[in-house]
C-alpha positions as CSV (number, residue, x, y, z in Angstrom):
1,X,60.9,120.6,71.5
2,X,59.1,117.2,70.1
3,X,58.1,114.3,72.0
4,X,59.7,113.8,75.2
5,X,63.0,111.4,75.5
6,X,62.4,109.0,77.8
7,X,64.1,108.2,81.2
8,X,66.2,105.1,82.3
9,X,63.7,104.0,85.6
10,X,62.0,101.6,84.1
11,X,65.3,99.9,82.3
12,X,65.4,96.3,83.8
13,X,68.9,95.5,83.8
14,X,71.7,97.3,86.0
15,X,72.1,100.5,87.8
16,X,74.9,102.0,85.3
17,X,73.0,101.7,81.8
18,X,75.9,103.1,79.1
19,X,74.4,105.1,76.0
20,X,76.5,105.2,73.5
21,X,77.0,107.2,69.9
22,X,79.3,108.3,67.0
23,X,79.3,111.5,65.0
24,X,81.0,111.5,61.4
25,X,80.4,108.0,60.2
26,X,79.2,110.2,56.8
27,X,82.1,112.7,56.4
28,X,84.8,112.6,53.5
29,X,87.9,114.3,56.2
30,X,88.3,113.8,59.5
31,X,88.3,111.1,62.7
32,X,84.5,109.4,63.0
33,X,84.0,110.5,67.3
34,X,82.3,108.2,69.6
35,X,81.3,108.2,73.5
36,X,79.5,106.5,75.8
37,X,78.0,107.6,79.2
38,X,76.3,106.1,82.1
39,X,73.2,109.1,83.8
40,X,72.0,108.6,87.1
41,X,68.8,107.3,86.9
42,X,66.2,109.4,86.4
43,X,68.5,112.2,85.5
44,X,66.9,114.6,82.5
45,X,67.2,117.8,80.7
46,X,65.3,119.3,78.3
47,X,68.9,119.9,76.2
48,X,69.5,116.7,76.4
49,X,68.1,114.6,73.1
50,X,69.8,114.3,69.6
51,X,72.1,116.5,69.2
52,X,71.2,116.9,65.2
53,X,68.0,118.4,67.0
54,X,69.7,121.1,68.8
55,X,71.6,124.9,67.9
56,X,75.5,125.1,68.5
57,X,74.3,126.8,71.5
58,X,72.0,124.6,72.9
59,X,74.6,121.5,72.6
60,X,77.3,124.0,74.4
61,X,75.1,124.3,77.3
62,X,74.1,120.7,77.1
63,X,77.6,119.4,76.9
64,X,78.5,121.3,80.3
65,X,74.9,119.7,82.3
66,X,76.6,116.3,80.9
67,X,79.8,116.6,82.2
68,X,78.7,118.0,85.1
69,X,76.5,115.3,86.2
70,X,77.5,112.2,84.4
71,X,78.3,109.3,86.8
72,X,80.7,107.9,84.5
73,X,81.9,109.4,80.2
74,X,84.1,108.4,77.9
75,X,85.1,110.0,74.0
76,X,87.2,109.0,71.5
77,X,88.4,109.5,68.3
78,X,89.0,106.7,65.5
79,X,91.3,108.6,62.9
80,X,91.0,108.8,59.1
81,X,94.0,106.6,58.7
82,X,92.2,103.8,60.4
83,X,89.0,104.7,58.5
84,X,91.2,104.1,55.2
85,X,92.3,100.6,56.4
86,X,90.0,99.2,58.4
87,X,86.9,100.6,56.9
88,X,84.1,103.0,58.5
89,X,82.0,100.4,60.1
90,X,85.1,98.7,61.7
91,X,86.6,102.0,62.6
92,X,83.4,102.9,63.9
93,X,83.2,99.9,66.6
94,X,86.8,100.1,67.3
95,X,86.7,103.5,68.6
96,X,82.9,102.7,70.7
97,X,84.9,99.6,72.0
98,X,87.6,102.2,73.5
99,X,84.9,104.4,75.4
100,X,83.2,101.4,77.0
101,X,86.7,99.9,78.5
102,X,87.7,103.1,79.8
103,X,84.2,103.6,81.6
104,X,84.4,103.7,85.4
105,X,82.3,102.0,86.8
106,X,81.8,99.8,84.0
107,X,78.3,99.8,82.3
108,X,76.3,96.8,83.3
109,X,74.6,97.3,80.3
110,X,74.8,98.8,77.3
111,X,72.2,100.3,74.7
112,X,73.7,101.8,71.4
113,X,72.2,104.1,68.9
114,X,71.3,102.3,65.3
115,X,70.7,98.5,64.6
116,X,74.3,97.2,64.1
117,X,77.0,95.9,67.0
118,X,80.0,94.3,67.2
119,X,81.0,92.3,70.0
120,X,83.7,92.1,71.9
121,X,85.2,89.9,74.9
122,X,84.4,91.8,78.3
123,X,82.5,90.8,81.0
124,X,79.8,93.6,80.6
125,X,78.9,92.9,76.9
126,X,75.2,93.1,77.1
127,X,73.9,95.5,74.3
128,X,70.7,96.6,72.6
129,X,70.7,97.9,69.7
130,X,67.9,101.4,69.4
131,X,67.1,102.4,65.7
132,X,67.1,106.4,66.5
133,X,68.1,105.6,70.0
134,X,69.6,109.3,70.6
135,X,65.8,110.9,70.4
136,X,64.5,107.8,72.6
137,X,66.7,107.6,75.7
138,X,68.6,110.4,77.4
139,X,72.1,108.6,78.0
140,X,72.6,108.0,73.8
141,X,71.5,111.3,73.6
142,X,73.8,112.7,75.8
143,X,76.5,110.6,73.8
144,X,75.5,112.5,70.7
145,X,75.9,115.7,72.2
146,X,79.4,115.1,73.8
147,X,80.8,113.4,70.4
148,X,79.5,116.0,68.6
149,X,80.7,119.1,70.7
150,X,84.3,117.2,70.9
151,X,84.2,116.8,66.7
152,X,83.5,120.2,65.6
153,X,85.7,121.8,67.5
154,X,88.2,119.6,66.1
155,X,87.1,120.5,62.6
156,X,87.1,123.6,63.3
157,X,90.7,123.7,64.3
158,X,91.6,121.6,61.1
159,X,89.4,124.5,59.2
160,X,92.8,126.9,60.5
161,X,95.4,124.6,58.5
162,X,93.1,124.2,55.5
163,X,90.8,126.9,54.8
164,X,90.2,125.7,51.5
165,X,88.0,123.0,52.5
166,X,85.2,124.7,54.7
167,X,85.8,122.5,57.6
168,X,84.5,125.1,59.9
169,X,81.0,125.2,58.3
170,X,81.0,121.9,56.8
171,X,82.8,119.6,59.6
172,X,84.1,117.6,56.8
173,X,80.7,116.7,55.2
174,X,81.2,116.3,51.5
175,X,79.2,119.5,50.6
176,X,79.7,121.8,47.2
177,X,82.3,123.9,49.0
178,X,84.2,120.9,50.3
179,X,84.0,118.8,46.9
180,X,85.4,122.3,45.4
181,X,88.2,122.5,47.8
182,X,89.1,118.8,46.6
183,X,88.7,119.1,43.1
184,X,91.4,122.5,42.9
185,X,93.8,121.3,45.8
186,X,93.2,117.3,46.0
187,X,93.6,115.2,49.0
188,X,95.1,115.9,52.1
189,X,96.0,113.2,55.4
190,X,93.2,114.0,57.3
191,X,90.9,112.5,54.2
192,X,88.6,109.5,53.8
193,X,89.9,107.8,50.6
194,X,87.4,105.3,49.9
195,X,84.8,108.7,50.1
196,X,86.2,111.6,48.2
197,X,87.7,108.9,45.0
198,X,85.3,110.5,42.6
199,X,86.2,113.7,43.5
200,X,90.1,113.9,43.4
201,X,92.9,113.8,40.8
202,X,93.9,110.2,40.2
């Protein structure tokens, strides 16, 4: 399954280490998904690594070993309507900002997948950034997995009210079946504006 992901024993700072990820920054319909989750220490499984990495099936079965060993998890949703205003990458931290107050115990420290954060006033703001962090450390992945098990299931309810779209295949990616479905039937709420312009009926 590649190289191995690495463990959390060797992290120097805190007992409750909080990865943390988002699915659907990319997608023209649909909320962008985040969570964050603290591992015991030490804890692995060969499921758990980058969810883009792993079969429906495989993140099913690794989204059960999470929840049922996670010390602490967290998921949430940051809508397309806030997308629209606020913008993705503002949208994105929002929402990442929500799962880390509602962890509990709190994370002592942080590490989030990518290069980018944005702060935020709590007492247990210490973050490192990790460029493909969800195939380097088991917590981030495990984030991946939950926010991506918890999105396309959404989308795939979505895919029941509008068919014509391909949300159950395409999970709101903009692929030639979605950009079809917008061209012939426009926009509808659960749309990213500022992503599907070129491809709707002014």
């Amino acid at each position: 399954m590649g190289k191995t992901i690495k463990l959390l024993e060797d992290w120097p700072i805190g007992e409750f280490v909080a990865g943390i990820d988002e699915v659907g920054r990319g997608c023209g319909a649909g909320p962008v998904v985040a969570a964050a989750v603290i591992l015991p220490r030490g804890f692995t499984s060969p499921l758990i690594r980058d969810s883009k990495k792993l079969s429906e099936k495989q993140r099913n079965e690794a989204y059960k070993i999470i929840l049922d060993n996670a010390i602490s998890y967290s998921v949430n949703a940051g809508s397309p309507s806030s997308i629209n205003q606020h913008g993705i990458d503002k949208a994105t931290f929002m929402v990442m900002h929500k799962c880390l107050s509602e962890l509990k115990p709190s994370a002592e420290h942080i590490i989030v997948d990518g290069t980018q954060w944005e702060s935020y006033n709590t007492p247990y703001d210490v973050v490192t950034c990790i460029p493909k962090g969800d195939d380097r450390y088991t917590c981030i992945a495990a984030a991946s997995i939950i926010a991506k098990v918890r999105r396309d299931e959404y989308m795939t309810k979505l895919h029941e009210l509008h068919p014509e779209y391909g949300w159950d295949t395409n999970k709101g990616y903009l692929t030639e079946q979605h950009i079809k479905g917008l061209k012939a039937n426009n926009a509808t709420k659960y749309h990213r504006l500022m992503f599907i312009k070129n491809f709707i009926n002014k």
